[in-house]
mmCIF file as Biopython writes it, N, C-alpha, C and O atoms, coordinates in Angstrom:
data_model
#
loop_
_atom_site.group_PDB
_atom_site.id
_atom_site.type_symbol
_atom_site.label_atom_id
_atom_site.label_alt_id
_atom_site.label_comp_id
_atom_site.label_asym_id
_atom_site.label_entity_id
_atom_site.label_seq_id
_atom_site.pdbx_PDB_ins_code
_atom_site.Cartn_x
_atom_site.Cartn_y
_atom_site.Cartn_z
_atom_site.occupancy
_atom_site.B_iso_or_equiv
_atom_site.auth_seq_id
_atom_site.auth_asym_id
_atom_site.pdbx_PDB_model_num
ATOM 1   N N  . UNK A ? 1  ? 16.639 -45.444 -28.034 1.0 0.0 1  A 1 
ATOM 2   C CA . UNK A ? 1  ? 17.457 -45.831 -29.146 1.0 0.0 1  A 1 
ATOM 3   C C  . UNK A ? 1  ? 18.564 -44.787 -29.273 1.0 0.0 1  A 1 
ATOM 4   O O  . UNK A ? 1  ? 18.227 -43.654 -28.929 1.0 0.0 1  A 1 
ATOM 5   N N  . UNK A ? 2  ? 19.833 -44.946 -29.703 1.0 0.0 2  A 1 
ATOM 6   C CA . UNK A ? 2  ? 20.587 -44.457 -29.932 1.0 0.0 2  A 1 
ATOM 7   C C  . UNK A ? 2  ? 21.347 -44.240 -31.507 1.0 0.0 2  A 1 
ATOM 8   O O  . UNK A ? 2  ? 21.808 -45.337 -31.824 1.0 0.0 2  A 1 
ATOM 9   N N  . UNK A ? 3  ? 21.492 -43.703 -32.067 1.0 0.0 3  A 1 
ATOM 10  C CA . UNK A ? 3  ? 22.352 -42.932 -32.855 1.0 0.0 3  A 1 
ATOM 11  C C  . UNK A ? 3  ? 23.868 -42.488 -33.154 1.0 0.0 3  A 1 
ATOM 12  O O  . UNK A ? 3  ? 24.247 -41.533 -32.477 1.0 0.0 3  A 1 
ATOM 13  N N  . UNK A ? 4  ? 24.551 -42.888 -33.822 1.0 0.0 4  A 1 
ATOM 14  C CA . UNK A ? 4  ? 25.822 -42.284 -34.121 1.0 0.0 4  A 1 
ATOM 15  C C  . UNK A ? 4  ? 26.119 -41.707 -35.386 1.0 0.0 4  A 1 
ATOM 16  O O  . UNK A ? 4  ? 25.766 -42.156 -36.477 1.0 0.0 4  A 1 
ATOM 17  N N  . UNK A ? 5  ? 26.886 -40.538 -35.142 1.0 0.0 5  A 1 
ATOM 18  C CA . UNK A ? 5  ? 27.424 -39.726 -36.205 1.0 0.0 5  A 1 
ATOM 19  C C  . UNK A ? 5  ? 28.822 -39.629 -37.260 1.0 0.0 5  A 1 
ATOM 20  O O  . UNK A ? 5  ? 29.908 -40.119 -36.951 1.0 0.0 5  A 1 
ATOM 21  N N  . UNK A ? 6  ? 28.613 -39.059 -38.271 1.0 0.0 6  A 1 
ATOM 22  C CA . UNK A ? 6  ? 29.941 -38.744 -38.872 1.0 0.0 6  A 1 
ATOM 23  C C  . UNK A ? 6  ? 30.346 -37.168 -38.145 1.0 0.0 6  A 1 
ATOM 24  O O  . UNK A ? 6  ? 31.484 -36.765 -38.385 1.0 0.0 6  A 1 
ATOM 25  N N  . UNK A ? 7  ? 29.663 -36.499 -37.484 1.0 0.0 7  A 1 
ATOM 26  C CA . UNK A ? 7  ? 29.831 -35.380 -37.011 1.0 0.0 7  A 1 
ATOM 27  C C  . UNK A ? 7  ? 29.743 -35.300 -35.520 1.0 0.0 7  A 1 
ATOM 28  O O  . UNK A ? 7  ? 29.092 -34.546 -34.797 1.0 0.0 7  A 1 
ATOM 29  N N  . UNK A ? 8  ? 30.719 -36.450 -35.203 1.0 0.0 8  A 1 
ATOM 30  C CA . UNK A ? 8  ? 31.030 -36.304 -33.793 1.0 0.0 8  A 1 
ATOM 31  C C  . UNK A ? 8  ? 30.135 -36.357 -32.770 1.0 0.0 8  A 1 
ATOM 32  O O  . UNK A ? 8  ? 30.552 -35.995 -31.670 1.0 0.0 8  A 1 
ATOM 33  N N  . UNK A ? 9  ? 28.379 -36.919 -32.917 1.0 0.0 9  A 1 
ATOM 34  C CA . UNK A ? 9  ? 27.674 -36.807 -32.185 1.0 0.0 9  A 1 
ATOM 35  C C  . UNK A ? 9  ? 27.068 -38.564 -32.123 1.0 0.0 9  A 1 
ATOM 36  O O  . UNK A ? 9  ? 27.274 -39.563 -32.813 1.0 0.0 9  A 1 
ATOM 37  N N  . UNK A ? 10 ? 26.063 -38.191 -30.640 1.0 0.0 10 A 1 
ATOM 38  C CA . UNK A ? 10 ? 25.535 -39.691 -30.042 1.0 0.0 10 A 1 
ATOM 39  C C  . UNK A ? 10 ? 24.154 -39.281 -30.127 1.0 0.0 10 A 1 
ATOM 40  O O  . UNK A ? 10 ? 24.022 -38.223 -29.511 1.0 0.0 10 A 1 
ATOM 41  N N  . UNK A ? 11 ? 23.318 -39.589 -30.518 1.0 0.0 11 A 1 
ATOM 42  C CA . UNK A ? 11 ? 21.646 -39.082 -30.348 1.0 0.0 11 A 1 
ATOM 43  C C  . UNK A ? 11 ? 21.074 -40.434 -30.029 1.0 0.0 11 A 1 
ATOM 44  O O  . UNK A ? 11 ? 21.268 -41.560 -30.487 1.0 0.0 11 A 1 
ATOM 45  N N  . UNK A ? 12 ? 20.208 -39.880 -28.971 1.0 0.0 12 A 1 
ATOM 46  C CA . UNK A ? 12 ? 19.324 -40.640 -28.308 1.0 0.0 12 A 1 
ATOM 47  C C  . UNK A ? 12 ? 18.195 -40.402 -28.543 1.0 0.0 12 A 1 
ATOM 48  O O  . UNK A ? 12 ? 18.127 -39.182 -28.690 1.0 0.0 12 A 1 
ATOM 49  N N  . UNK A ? 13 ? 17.270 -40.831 -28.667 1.0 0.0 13 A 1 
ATOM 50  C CA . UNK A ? 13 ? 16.152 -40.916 -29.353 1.0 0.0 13 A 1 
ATOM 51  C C  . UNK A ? 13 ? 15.190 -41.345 -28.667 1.0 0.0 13 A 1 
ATOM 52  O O  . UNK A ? 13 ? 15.453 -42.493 -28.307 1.0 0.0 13 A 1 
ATOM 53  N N  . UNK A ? 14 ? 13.411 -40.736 -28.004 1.0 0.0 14 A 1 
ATOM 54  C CA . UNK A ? 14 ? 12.405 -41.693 -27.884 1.0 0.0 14 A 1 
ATOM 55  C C  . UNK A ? 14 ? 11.546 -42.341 -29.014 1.0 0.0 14 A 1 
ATOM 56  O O  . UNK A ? 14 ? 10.887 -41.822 -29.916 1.0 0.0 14 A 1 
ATOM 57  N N  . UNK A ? 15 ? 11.731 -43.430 -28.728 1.0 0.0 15 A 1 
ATOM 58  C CA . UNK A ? 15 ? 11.064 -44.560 -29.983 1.0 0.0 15 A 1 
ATOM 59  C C  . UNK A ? 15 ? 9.294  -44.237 -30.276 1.0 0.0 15 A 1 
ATOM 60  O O  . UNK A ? 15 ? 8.811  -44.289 -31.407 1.0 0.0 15 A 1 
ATOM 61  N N  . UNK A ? 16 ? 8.428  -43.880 -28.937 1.0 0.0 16 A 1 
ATOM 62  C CA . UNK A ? 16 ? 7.391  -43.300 -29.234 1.0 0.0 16 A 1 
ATOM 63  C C  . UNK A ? 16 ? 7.162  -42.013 -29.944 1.0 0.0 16 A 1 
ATOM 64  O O  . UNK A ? 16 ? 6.441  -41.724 -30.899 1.0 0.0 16 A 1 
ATOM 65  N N  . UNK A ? 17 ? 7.853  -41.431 -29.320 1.0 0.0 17 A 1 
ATOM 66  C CA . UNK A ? 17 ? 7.088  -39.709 -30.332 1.0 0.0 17 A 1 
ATOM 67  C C  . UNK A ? 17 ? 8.215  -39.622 -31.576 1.0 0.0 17 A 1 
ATOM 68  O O  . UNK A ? 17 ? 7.849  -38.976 -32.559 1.0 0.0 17 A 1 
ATOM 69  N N  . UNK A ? 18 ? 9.843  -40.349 -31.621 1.0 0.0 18 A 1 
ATOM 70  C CA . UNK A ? 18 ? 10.469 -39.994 -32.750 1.0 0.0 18 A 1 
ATOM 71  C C  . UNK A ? 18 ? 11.123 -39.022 -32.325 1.0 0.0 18 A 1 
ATOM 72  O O  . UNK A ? 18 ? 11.958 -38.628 -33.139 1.0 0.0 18 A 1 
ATOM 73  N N  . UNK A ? 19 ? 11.080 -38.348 -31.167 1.0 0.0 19 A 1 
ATOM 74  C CA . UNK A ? 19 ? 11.656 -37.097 -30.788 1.0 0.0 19 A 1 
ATOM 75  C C  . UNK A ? 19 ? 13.084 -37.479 -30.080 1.0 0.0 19 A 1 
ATOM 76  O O  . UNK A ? 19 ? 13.150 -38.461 -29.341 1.0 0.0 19 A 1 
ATOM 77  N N  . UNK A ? 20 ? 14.227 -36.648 -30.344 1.0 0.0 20 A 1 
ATOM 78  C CA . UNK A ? 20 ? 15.717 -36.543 -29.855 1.0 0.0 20 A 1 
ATOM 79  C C  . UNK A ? 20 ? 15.163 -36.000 -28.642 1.0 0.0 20 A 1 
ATOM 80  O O  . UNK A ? 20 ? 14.275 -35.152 -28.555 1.0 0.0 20 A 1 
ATOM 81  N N  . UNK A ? 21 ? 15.932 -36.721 -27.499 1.0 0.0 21 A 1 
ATOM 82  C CA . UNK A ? 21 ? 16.088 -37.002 -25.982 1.0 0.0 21 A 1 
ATOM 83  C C  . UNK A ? 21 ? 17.465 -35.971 -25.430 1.0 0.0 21 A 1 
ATOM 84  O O  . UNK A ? 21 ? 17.448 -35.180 -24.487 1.0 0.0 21 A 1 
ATOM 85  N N  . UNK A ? 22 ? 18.550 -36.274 -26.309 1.0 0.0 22 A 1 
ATOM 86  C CA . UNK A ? 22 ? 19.814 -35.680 -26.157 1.0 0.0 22 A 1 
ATOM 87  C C  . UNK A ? 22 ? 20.799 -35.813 -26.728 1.0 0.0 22 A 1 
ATOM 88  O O  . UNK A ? 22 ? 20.656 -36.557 -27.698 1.0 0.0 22 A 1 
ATOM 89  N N  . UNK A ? 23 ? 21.758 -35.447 -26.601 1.0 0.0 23 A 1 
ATOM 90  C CA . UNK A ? 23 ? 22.861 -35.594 -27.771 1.0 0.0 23 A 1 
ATOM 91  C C  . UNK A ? 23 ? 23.791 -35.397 -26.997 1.0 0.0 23 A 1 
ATOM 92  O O  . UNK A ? 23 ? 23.811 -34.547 -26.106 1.0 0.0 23 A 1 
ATOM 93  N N  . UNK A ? 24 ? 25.092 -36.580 -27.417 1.0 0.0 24 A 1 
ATOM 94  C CA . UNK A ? 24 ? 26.193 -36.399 -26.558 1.0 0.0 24 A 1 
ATOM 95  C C  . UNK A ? 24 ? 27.511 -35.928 -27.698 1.0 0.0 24 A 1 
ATOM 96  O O  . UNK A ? 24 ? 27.111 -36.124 -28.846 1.0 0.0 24 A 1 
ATOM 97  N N  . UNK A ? 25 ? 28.646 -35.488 -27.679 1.0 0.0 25 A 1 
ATOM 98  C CA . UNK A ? 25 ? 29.212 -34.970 -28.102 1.0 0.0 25 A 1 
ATOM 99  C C  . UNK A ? 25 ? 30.668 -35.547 -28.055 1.0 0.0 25 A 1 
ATOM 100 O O  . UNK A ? 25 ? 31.255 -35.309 -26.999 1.0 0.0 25 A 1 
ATOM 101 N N  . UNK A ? 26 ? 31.221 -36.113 -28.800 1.0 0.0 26 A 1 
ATOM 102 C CA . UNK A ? 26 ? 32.298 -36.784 -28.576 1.0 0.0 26 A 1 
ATOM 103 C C  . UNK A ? 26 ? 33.504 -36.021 -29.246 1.0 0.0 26 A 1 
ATOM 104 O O  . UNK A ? 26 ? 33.347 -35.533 -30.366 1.0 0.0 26 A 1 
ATOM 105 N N  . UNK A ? 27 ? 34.913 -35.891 -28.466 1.0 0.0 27 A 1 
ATOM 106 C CA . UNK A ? 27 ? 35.827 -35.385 -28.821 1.0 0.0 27 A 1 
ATOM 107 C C  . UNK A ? 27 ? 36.082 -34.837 -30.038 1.0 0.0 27 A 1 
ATOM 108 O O  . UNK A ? 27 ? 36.039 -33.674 -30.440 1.0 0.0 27 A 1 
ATOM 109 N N  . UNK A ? 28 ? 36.448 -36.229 -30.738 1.0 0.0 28 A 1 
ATOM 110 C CA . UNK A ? 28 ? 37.076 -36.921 -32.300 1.0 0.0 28 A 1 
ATOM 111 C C  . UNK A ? 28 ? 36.822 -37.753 -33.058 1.0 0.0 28 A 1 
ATOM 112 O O  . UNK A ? 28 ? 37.026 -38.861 -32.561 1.0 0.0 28 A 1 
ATOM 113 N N  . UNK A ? 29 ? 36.429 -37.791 -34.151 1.0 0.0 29 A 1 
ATOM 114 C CA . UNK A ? 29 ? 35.745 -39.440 -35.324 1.0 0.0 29 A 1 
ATOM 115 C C  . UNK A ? 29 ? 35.349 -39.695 -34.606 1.0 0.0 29 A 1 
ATOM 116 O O  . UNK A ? 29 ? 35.466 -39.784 -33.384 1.0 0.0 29 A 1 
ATOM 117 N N  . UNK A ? 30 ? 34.438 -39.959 -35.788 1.0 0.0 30 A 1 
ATOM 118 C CA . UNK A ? 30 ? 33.317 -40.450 -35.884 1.0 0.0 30 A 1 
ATOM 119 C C  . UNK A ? 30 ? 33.024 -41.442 -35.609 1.0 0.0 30 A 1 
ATOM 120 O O  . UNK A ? 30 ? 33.739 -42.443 -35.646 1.0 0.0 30 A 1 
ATOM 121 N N  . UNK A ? 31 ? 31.387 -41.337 -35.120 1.0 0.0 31 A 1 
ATOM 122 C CA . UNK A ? 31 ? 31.202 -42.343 -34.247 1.0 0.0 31 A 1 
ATOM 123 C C  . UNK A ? 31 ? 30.721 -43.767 -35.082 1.0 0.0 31 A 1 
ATOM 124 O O  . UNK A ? 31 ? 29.849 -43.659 -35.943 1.0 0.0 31 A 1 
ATOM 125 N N  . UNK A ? 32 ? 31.427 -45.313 -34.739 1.0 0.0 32 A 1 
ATOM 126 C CA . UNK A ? 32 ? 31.083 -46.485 -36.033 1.0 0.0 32 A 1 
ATOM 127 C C  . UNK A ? 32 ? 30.533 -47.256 -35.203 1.0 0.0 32 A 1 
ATOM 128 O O  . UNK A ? 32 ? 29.804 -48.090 -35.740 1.0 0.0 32 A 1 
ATOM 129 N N  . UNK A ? 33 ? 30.627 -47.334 -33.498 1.0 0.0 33 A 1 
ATOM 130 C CA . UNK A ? 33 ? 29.809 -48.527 -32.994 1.0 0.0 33 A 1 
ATOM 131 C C  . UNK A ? 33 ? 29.425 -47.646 -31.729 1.0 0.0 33 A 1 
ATOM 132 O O  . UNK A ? 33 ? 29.923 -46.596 -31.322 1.0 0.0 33 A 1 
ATOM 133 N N  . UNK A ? 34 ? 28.266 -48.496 -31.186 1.0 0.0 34 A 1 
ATOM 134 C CA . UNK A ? 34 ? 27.181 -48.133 -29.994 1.0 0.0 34 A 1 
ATOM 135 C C  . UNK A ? 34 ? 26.481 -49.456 -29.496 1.0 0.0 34 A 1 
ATOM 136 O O  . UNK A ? 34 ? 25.751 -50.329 -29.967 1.0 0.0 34 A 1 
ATOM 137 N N  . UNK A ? 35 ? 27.199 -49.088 -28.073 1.0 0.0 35 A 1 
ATOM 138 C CA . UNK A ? 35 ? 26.668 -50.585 -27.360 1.0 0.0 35 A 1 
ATOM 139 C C  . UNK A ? 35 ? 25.884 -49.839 -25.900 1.0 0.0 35 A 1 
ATOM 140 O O  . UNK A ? 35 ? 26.485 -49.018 -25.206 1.0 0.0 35 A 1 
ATOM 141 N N  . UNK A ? 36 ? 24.378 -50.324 -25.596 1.0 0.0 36 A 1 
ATOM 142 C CA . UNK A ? 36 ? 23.947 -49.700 -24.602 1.0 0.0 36 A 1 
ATOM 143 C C  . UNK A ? 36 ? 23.856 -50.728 -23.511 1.0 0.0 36 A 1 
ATOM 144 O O  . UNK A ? 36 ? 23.195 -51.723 -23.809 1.0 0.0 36 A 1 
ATOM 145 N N  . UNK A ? 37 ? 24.385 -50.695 -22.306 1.0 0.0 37 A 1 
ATOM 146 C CA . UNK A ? 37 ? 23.981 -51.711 -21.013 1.0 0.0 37 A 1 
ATOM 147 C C  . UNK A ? 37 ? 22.589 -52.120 -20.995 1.0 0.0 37 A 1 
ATOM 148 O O  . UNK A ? 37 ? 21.691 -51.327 -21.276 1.0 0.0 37 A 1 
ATOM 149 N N  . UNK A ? 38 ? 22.350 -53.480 -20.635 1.0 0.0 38 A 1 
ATOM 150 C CA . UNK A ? 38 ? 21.006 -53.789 -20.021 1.0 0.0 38 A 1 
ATOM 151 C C  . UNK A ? 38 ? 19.918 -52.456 -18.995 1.0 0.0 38 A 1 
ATOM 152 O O  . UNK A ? 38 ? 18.707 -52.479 -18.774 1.0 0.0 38 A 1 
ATOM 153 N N  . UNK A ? 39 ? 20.247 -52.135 -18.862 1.0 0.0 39 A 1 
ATOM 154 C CA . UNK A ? 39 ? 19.634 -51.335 -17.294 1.0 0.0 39 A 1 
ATOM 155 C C  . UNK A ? 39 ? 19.501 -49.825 -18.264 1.0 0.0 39 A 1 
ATOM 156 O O  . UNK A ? 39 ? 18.826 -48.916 -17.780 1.0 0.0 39 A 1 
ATOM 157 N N  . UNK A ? 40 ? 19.979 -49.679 -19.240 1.0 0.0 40 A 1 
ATOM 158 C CA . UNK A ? 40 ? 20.087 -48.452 -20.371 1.0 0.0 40 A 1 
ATOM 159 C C  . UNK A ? 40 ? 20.500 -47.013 -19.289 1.0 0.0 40 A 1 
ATOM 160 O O  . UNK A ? 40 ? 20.059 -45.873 -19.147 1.0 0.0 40 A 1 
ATOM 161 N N  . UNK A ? 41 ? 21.404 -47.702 -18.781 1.0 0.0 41 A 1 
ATOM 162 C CA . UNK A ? 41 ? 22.230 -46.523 -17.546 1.0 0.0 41 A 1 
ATOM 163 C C  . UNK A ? 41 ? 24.015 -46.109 -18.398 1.0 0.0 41 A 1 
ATOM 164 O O  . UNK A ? 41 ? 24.779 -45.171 -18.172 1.0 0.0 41 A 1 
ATOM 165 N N  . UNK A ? 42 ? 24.092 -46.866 -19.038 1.0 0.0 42 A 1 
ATOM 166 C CA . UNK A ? 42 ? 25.647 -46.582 -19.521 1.0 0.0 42 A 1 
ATOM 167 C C  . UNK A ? 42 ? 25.673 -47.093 -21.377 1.0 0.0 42 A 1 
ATOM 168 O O  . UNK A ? 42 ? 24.994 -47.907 -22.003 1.0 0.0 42 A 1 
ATOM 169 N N  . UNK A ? 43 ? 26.591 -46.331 -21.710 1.0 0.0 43 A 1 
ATOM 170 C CA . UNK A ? 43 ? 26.869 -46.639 -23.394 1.0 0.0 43 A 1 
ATOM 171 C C  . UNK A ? 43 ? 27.894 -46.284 -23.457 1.0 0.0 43 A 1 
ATOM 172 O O  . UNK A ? 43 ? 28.621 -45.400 -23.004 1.0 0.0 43 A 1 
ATOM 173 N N  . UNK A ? 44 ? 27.911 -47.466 -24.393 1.0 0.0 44 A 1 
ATOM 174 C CA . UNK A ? 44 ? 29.898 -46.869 -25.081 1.0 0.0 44 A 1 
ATOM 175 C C  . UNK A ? 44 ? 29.997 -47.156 -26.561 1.0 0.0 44 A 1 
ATOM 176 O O  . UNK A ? 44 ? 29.581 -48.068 -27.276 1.0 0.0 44 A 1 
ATOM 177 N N  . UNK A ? 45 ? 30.694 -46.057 -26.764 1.0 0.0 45 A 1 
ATOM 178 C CA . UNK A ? 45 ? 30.851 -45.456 -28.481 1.0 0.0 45 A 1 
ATOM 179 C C  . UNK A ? 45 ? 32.428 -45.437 -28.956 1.0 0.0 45 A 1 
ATOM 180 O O  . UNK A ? 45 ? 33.332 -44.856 -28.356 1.0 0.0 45 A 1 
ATOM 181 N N  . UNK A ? 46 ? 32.560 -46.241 -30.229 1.0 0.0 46 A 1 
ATOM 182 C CA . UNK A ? 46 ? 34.077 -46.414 -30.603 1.0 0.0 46 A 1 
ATOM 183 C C  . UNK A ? 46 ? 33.986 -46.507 -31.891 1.0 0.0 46 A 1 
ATOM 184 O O  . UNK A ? 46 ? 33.067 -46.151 -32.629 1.0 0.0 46 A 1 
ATOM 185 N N  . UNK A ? 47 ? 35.210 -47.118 -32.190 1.0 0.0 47 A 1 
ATOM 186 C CA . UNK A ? 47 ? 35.450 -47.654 -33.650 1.0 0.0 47 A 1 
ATOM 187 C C  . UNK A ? 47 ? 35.565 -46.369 -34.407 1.0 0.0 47 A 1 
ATOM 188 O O  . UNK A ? 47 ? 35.096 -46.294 -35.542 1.0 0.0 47 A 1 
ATOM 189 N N  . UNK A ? 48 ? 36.221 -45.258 -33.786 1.0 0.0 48 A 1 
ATOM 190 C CA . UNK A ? 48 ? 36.527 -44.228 -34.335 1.0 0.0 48 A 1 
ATOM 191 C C  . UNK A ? 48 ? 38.011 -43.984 -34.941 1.0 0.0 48 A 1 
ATOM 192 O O  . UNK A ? 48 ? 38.848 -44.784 -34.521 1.0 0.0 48 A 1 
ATOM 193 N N  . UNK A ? 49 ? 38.397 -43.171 -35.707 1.0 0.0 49 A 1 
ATOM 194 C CA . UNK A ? 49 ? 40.205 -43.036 -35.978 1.0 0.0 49 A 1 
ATOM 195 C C  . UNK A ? 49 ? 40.903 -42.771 -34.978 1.0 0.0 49 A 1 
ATOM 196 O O  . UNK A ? 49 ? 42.119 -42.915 -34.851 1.0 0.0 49 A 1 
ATOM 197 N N  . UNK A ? 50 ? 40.071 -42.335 -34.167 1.0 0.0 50 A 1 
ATOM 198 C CA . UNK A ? 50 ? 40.985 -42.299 -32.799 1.0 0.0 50 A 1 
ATOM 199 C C  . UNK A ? 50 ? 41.466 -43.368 -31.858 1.0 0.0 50 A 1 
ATOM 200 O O  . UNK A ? 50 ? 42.140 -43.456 -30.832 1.0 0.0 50 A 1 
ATOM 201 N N  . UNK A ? 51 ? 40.723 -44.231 -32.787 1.0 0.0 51 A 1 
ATOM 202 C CA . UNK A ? 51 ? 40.936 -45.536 -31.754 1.0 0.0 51 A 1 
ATOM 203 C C  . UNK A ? 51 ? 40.380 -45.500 -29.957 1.0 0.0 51 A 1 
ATOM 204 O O  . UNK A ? 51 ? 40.787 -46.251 -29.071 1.0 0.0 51 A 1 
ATOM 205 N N  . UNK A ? 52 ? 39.557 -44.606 -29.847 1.0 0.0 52 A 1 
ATOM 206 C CA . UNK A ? 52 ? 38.938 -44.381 -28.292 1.0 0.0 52 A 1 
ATOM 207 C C  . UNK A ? 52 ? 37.841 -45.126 -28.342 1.0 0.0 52 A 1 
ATOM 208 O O  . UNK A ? 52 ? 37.103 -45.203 -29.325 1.0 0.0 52 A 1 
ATOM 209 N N  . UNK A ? 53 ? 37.649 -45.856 -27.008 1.0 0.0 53 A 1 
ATOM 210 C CA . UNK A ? 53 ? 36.063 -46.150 -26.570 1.0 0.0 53 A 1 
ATOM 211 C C  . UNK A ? 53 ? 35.931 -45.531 -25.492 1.0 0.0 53 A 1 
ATOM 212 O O  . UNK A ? 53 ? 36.640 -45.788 -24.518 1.0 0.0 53 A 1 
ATOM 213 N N  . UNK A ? 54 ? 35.243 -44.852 -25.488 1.0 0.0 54 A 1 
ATOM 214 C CA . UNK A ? 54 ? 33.997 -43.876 -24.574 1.0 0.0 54 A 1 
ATOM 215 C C  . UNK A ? 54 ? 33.133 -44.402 -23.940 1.0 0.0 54 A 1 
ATOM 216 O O  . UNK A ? 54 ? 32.282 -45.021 -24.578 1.0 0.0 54 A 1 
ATOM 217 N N  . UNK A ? 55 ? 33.026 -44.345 -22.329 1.0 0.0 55 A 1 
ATOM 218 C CA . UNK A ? 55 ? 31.683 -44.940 -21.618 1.0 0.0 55 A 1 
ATOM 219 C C  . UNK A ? 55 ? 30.884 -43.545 -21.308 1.0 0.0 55 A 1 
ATOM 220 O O  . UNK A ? 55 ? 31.476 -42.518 -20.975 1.0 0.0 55 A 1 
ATOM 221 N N  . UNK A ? 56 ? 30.046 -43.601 -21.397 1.0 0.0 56 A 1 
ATOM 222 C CA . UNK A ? 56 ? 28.748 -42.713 -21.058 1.0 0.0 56 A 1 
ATOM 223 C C  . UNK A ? 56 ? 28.014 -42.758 -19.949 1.0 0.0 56 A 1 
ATOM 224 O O  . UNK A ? 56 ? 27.505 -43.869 -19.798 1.0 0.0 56 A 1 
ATOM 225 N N  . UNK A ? 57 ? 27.775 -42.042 -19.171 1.0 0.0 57 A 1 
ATOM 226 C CA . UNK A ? 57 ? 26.759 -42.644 -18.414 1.0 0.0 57 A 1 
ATOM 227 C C  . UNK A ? 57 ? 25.432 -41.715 -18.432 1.0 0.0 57 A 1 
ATOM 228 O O  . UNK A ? 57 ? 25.445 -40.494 -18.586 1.0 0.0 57 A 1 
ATOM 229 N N  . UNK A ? 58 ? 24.421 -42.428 -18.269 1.0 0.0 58 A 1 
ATOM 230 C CA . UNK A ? 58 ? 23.347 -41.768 -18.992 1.0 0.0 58 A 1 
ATOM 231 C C  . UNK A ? 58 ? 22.347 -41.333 -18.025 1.0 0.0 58 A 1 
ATOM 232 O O  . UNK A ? 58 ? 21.336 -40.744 -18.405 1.0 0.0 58 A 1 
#
C-alpha cells in the first residue's frame, strides 16, 4: 500500500505487520494522487502545485 504526503513524501507500507517498507521523496507539493501498476513494479504521484507527474520505479 502506498501513502502520500503534505510533506513531500510517498510511503509504502506492508499491509501485514503495518510496518513502512520505504519512503520516496519527491521534489515539490504535495503529494494528491497515487496510482500503482498491476505488477506493483512502477507508481506515479501528481496532482501537486507543481503540476508534475512522477513515475517511480519500485
Amino acid at each position: 500500500m502506498a501513502s502520500g504526503s503534505n510533506d513531500n513524501t510517498i510511503k509504502l507500507w506492508d499491509i501485514a505487520t503495518g510496518g513502512e517498507i520505504r519512503t520516496l521523496k519527491k521534489d515539490s507539493g504535495y503529494v494528491y494522487a497515487i496510482a500503482i501498476s498491476p505488477d506493483e513494479r512502477t507508481l506515479a504521484s501528481g496532482g501537486s502545485a507543481d503540476n508534475i507527474i512522477k513515475i517511480w520505479r519500485l
